[in-house]
C-alpha positions as CSV (number, residue, x, y, z in Angstrom):
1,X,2.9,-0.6,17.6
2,X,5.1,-1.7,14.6
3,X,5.5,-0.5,11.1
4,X,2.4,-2.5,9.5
5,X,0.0,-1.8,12.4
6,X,1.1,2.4,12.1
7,X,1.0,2.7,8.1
8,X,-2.7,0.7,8.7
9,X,-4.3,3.1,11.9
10,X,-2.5,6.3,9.1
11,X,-4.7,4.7,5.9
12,X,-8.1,4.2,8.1
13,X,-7.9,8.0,9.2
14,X,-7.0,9.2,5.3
15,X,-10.0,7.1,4.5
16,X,-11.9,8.6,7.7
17,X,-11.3,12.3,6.1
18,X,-12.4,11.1,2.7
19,X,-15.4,9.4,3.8
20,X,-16.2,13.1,5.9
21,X,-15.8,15.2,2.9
22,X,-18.0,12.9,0.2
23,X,-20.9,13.0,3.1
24,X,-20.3,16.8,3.1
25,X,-20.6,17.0,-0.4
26,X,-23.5,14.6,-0.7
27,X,-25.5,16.6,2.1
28,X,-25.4,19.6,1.1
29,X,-26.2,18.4,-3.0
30,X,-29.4,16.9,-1.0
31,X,-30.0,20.3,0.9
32,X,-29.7,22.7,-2.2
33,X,-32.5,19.9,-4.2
34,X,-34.8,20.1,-1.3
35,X,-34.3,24.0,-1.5
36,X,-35.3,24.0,-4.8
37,X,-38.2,21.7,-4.5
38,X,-39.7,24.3,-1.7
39,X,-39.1,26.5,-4.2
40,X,-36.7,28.6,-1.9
41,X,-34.0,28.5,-4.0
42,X,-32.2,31.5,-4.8
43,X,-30.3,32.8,-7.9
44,X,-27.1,30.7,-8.3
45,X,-28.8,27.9,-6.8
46,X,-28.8,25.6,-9.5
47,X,-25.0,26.7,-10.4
48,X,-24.2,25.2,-6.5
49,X,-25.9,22.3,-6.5
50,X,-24.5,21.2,-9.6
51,X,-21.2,22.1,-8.3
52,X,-22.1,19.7,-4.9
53,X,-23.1,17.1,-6.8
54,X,-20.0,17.0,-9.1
55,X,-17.4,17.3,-5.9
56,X,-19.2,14.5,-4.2
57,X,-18.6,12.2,-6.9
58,X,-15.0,12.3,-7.5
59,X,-14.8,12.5,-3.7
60,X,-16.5,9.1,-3.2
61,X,-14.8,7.4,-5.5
62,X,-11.5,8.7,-4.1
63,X,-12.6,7.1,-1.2
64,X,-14.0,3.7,-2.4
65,X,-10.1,3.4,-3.8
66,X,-8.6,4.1,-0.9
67,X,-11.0,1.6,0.9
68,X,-10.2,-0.9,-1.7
69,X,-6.3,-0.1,-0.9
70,X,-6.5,-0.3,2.8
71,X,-8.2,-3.8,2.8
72,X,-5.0,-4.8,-0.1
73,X,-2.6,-3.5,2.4
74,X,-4.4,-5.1,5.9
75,X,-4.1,-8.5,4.0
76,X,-0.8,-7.9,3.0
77,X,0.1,-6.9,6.5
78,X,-2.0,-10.2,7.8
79,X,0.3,-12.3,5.9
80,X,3.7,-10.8,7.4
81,X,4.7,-12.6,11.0
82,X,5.2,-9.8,14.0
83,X,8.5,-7.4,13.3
84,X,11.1,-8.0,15.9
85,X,13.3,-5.2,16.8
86,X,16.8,-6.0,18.7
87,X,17.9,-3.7,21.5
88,X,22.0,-2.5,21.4
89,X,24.0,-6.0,20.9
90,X,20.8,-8.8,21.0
91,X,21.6,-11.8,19.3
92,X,18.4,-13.0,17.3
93,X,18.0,-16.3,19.0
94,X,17.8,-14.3,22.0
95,X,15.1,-12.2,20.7
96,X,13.1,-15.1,19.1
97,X,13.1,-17.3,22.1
98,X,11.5,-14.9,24.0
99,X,8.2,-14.9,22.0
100,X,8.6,-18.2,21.4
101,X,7.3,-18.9,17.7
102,X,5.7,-21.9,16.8
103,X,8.3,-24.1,14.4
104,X,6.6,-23.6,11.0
105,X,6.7,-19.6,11.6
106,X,10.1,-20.2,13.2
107,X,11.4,-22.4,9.9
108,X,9.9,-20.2,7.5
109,X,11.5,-17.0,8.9
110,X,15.3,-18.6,8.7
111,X,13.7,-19.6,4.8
112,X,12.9,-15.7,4.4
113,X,16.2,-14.9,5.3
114,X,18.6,-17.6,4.0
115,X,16.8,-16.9,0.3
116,X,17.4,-13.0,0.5
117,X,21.1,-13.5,1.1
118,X,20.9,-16.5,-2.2
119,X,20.0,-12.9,-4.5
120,X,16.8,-15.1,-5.4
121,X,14.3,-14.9,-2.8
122,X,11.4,-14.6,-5.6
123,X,12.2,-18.1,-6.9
124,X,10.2,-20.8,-5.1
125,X,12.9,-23.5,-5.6
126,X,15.4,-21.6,-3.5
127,X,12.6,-21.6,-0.6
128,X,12.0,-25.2,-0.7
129,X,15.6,-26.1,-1.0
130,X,16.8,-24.4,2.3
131,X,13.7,-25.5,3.8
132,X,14.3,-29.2,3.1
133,X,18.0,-29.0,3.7
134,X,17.2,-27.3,7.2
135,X,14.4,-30.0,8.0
136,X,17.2,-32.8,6.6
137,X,19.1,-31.6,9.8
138,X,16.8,-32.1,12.4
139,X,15.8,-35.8,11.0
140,X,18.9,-37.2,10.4
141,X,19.2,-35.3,14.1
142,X,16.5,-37.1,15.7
143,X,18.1,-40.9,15.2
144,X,21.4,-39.7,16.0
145,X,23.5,-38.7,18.8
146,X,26.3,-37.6,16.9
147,X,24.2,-35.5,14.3
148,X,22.3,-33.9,17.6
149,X,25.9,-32.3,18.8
150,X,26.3,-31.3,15.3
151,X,23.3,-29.6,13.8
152,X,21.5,-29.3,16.8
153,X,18.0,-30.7,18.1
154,X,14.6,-29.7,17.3
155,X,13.6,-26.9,14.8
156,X,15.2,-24.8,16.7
157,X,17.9,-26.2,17.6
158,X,19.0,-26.8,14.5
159,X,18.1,-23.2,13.6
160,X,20.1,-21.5,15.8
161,X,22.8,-24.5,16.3
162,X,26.2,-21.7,16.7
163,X,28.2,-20.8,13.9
164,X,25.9,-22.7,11.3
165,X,22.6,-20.1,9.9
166,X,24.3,-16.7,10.4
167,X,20.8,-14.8,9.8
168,X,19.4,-16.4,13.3
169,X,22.8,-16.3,15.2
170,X,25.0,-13.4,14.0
171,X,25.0,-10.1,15.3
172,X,26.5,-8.6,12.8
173,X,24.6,-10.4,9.2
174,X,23.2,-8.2,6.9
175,X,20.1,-10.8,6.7
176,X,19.7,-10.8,10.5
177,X,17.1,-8.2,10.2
178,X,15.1,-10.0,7.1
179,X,14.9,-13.5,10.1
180,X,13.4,-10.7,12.1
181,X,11.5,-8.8,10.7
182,X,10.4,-10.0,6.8
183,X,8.9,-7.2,5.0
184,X,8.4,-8.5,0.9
185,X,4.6,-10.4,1.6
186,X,5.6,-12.4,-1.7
187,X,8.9,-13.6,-0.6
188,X,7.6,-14.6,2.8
189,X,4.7,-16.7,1.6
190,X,6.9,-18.2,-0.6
191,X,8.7,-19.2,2.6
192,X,6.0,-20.2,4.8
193,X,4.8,-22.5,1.9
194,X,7.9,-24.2,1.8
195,X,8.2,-24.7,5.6
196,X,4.6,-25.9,5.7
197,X,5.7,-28.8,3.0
198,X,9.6,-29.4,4.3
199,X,7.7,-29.8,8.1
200,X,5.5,-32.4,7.1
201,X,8.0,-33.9,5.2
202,X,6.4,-35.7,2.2
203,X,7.9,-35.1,-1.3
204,X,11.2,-34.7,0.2
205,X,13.4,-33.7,-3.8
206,X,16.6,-34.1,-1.7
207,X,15.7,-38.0,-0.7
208,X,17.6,-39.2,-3.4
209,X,20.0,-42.3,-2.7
210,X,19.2,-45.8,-2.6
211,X,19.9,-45.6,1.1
212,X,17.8,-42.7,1.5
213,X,14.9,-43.9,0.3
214,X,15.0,-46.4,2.4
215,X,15.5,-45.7,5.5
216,X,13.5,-42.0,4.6
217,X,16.2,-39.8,5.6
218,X,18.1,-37.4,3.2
219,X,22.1,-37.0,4.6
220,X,21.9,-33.7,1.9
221,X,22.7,-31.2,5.4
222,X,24.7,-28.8,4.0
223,X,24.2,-25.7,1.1
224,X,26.2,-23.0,-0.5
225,X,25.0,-19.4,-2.1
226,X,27.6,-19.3,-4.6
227,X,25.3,-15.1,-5.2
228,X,25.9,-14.1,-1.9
229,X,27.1,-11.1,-0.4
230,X,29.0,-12.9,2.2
231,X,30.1,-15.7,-0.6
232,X,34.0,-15.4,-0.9
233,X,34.4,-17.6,-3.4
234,X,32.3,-19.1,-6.0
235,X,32.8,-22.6,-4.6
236,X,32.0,-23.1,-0.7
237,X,34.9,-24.0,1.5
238,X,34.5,-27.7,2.6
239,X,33.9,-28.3,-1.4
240,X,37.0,-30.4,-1.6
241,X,36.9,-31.7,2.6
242,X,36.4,-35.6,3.5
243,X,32.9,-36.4,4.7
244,X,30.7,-34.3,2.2
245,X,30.1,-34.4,-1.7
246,X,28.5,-32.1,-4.1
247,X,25.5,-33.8,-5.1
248,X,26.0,-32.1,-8.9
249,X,23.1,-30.6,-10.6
250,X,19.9,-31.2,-9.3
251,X,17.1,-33.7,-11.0
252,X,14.5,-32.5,-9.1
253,X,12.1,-29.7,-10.7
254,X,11.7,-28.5,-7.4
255,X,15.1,-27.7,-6.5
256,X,17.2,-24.6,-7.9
257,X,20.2,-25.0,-10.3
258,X,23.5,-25.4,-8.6
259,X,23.8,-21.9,-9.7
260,X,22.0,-20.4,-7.3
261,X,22.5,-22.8,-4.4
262,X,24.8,-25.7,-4.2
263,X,23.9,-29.0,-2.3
264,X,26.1,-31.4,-0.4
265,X,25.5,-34.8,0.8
266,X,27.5,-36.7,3.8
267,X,29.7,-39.4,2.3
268,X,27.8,-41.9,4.5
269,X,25.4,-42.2,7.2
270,X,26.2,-41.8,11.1
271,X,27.5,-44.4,12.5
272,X,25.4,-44.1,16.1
273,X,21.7,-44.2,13.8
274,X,19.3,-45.2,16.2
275,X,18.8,-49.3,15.5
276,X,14.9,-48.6,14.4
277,X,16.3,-46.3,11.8
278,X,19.7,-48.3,10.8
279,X,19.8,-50.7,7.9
280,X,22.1,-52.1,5.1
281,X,25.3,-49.8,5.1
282,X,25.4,-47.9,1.6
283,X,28.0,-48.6,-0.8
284,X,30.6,-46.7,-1.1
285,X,29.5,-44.3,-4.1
286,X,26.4,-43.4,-1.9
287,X,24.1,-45.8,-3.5
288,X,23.7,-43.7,-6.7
């Protein structure tokens, strides 16, 4: 049983009591009026019936909140994905594999996680950014060979491709346990929102170039959290290398300031691009 299902089955027997005691209360105000109505009832019977009547009142509506509050917090739990727990040293590829998640749930769990290490997991942008930057990766992965042995193949290979999304292939990242097991219901439906859109792939914000456009692949693979814990610098480290350029402040409504994450395009397309997906080379500035 995990946490959500245990703090539900605890609410449903508070609300089991409650409903006990109001039909208590409401019985015996029914028994003490019939009493009276026989003409049966004897001194101080009035005194307890009103008394009845009063308790079962406050009672009841004591337990048409908690009702109220147990269906908020079985919706709530309905939105959150099952809560993986790892056992001594698991990595959490190992431990997602084995239930095998479909890739939107898989996508929107390494969103989860990614945005809670940014420090702005409330703010939508962040979501879709990673999200389309992570999806960017397994297209530009699917026409090339050269991209495959780099960002891996498939959702999830790209996912838990070594050394690249430390929350679904560390050990030992403070956000492995947020890819696991999310817990904020807003955050992660911010995620699965932006998973849902990045998967089917329309609207793409970080589709930018001339080339891009064109051929309907973004070569924006890689992102920096300039906030994050595990951030040793303000600036990431490949910001000066060959082969990837800071695309600047976004255009794009939909995308965060580079404040809070910090995009990077590849200087220029693979060179192995499948021939159905290759066309004019871009120039040398990107095509901007």
């Amino acid at each position: 049983m995990d946490h959500h299902t245990a703090q539900i089955v605890m609410l449903v027997a508070v609300l089991a009591v409650l409903a006990v005691v109001s039909l208590a209360f409401a019985v015996s105000g029914r028994r003490g009026a019939s009493a009276e109505s026989a003409g049966w009832q004897g001194p101080g019977g009035a005194g307890r019936e009103t008394l009845a009547a009063a308790g079962a009142l406050p009672v009841a509506a004591f337990a048409a909140l908690a009702c109220g509050l147990l269906a908020a917090h079985a919706a709530v739990a309905d939105d959150l994905p099952s809560c993986l727990r790892r056992v001594a040293e698991q990595a959490p590829r190992d431990i997602l594999l084995a239930v095998r998640p479909g890739d939107e749930e898989l996508l929107a769990r390494l969103v989860y996680a990614e945005a809670r290490s940014t420090g702005f997991a409330d703010d939508p942008r962040v979501a879709r950014g990673i999200a389309w930057g992570a999806m960017n990766r397994v297209r530009l992965a699917e026409v090339s060979a050269s991209a495959r042995r780099r960002y891996g193949s498939g959702v999830a290979g790209v996912i838990f491709q070594p050394q690249q999304f430390n929350p679904a292939v560390s050990r030992r990242s403070p956000f492995a346990a947020d890819f696991l097991c999310p817990q904020d219901a807003a955050a992660w439906r911010l995620a699965v929102a932006a998973a849902g859109m990045a998967l089917r792939g329309h609207g793409n914000p970080l589709l930018d170039t001339a080339w891009e456009r064109r051929h309907g692949l973004s070569l924006v693979v890689n992102f920096y959290y300039p906030h994050s814990p595990q951030a040793r610098a303000p600036l990431a480290p490949w910001e000066d290398s060959a082969g990837l350029r800071f695309i600047g402040e976004p255009e794009s409504v939909d995308l965060p300031p580079a404040a809070r994450v910090r995009f990077y395009r590849l200087d220029r397309p693979p060179a192995d691009l499948d021939p159905a997906a290759r066309g004019p080379s871009p120039p040398a500035d990107g095509g901007r």
